[in-house]
Structure formats: structure tokens, C-alpha cells
N, C-alpha and C positions, 0 to 999 in steps of 0.2 A: 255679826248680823243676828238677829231676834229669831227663832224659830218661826213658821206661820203657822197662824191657828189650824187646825183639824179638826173636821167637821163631820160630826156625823149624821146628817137629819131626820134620819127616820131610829134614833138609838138604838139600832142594830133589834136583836131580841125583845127590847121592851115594847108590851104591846099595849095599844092606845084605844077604847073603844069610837070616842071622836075623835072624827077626823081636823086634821088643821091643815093649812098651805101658807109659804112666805108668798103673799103679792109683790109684784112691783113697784107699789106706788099707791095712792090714797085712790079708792074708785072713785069715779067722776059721777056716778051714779048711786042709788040705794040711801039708806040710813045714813050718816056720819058718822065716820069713823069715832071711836071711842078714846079719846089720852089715857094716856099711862106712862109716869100717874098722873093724877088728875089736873094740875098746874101747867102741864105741861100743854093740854089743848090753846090754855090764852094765849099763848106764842105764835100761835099757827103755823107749826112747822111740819112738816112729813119727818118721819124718823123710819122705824122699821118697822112693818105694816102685816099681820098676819092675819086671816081671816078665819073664822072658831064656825064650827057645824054641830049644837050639840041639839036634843031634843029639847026645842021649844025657844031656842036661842042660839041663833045665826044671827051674827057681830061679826066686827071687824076689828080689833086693837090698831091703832098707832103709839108704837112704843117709842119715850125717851131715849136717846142714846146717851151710853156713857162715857168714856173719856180715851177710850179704844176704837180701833174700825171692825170691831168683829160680831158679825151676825150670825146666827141661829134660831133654829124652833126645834126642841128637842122633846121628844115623849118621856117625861117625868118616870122617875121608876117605880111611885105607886103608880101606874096605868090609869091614873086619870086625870092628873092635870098636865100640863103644859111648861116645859120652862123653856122662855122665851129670852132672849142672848141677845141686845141693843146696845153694840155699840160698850160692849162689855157688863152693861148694867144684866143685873138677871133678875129676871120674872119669874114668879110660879105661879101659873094661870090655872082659874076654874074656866074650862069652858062653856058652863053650863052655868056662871053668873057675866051678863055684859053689863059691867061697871067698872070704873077704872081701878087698878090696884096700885100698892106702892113698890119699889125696888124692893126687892130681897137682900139680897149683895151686890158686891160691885169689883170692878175691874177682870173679868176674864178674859186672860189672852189667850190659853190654849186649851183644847178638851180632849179626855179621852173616856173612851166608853169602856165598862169594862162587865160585859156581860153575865162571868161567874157568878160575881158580888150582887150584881143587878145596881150596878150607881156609876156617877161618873167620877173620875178626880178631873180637877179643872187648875190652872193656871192662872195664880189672881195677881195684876199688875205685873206679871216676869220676874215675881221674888220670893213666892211660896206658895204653896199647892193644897188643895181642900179636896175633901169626899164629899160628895155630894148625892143621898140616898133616898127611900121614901121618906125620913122622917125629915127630910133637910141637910143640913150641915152637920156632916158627923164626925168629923176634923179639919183643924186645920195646922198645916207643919210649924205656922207661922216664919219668919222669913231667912229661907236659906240660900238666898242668889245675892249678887248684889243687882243683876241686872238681867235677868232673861234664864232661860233653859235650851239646851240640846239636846237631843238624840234622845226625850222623854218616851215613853213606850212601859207599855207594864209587861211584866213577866213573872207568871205565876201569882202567888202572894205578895210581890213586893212592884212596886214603881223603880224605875232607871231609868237615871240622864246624867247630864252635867249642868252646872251649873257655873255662873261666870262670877269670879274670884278679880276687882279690880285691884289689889293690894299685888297678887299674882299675876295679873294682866293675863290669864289663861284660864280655858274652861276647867270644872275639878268635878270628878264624877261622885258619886252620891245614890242610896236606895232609900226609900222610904215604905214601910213596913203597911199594907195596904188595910189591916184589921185595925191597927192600934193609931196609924199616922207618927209612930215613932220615926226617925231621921238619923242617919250616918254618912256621915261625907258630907259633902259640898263645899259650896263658899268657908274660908276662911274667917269666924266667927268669935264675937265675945261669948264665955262661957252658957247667958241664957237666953241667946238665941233663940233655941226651940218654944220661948213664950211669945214670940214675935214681937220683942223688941227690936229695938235700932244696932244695927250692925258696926256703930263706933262709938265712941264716947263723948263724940260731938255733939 
């Protein structure tokens, strides 16, 4: 079975000067809500709905969802924007522009926050794991699962878990070096793995 995401929504330490809140659902009242991204309003759908309080611009996003069931709104580690988690797609949100933005990246299944660093690593599709800081994406392992993560958890300068091995049909544990995004262990692998190629010769 798949780890479940871990959420942390106010990212611990990192501090926000505006304020944001996840709604429930599209207000029935006020302005209309904003897509994101922007194609995504013709559809008329509700997705995941956050509501932005900055000076001079109080908005509402409804964001696309991605191909995951996992939501967040997390406080960005440069402390001023927003990255917002639909559905696995991610967002970096100005809250102090209401216009619609486009996906940043996509598939996260799992997050952790990791305060020392001031960034997150996040879980992209259940097959390799990214840093994610003020400047954006500042690795990625590219892909060392064939299918998921367990028992992920950072400790000190390095990331641990396990990672699922189908050739072994068991989980294979694994660290990943949390400055460089270097990798040892995991899944059972063709030699250039760590560029995030494909895990067989298929």
C-alpha cells in the first residue's frame, strides 16, 4: 500500500506575511473565483479553492487538480508567495497578483517540510523525490521507486525511506543526500537511473 501524503499547512517555521485559508468550495458570493490556470475556468469546474488576503488584493483561486487526490496550501520558503498543492499539480502563488497562473510541476504525492534547510522535499508520482526552496526546484533524484515510498522521514542532512523494488517484490531502503540530492539504495536500477530515466530497457 502507498504511503499517504503528509501535510503540513502552515510549513511549520516558514513565515508568511499574507495570510491564505483552504475554502470548502467556490463562495456562493463576492467576486468569482479566479482559474488556474487559466483554461481551466471554461470547464466550470470546482477544484481546490484557496482564498489570498494580501494589500490591495483579496481573491479567491480555484485551482486545477492534478492526477493525484492530494491537497495543500503551503507557505513558500521565500515568505512570500504561496505554493498551492491541487490535486498534486503545484502552484507558486503571488498573492498580491489576482490573475490566473500556470502549473509549476506536477504529481506530488508526499511532502515533508524540513525546517533546517528552510525547503520542502516532496514526492513526485511515488517514484522520486525533489527539493523544493526559495529559488524553486533545486533537485531532483529523478526516479528511484518503481512504485511508491515508505517510512520517508528526514534525519539530519540526509532523507530515509524505502522504496518499492517490483523485480524484488519488497520494499529496499535508500538515503538521499539532502544538499546535493545525491541517492544510494533504493529500487533496483539500470546503471543511469539517477538522470531520471526509465527503470528498464523496455
Amino acid at each position: 500500500m502507498r504511503p499517504q501524503l503528509k501535510r503540513d499547512p502552515l510549513a511549520g517555521d516558514i513565515k508568511l506575511s499574507t495570510p491564505f485559508r483552504v475554502l470548502p468550495g467556490l463562495p456562493p458570493y463576492g467576486a468569482p473565483a479566479i482559474p488556474c490556470p487559466r483554461h481551466w475556468g471554461h470547464r466550470g469546474g470546482e477544484g481546490f479553492v484557496v482564498a489570498f488576503n494580501a494589500p490591495g488584493a483579496e481573491w479567491v483561486g480555484n485551482f486545477g487538480r492534478g492526477l493525484t487526490n492530494n491537497d495543500a496550501a503551503l507557505a513558500h520558503p521565500d515568505g512570500r508567495r504561496v505554493l498551492v498543492i491541487a490535486g498534486g499539480a503545484l502552484y507558486e502563488v503571488d498573492p498580491g497578483r489576482a490573475e490566473p497562473i500556470d502549473v509549476t510541476d506536477c504529481c506530488v504525492t508526499e511532502i515533508l517540510h524540513i525546517p533546517d534547510l528552510n525547503c520542502f522535499v516532496f514526492a513526485r508520482n511515488h517514484v522520486s523525490l525533489m527539493r523544493w526552496d526559495a529559488d524553486g526546484k533545486h533537485w531532483d533524484t529523478g526516479r528511484i521507486s518503481w512504485d511508491g515510498f515508505a517510512k520517508l522521514r528526514a534525519d539530519g542532512d540526509r532523507i530515509l525511506g524505502e522504496a518499492w523494488s517490483a523485480p524484488n517484490d519488497q520494499w529496499l531502503p535508500f538515503e538521499v543526500d539532502l544538499k546535493s540530492g545525491e541517492t544510494t539504495g533504493g529500487a533496483e536500477q539500470l546503471p543511469d537511473y539517477k538522470k531520471g530515466r526509465r527503470l528498464t530497457s523496455a
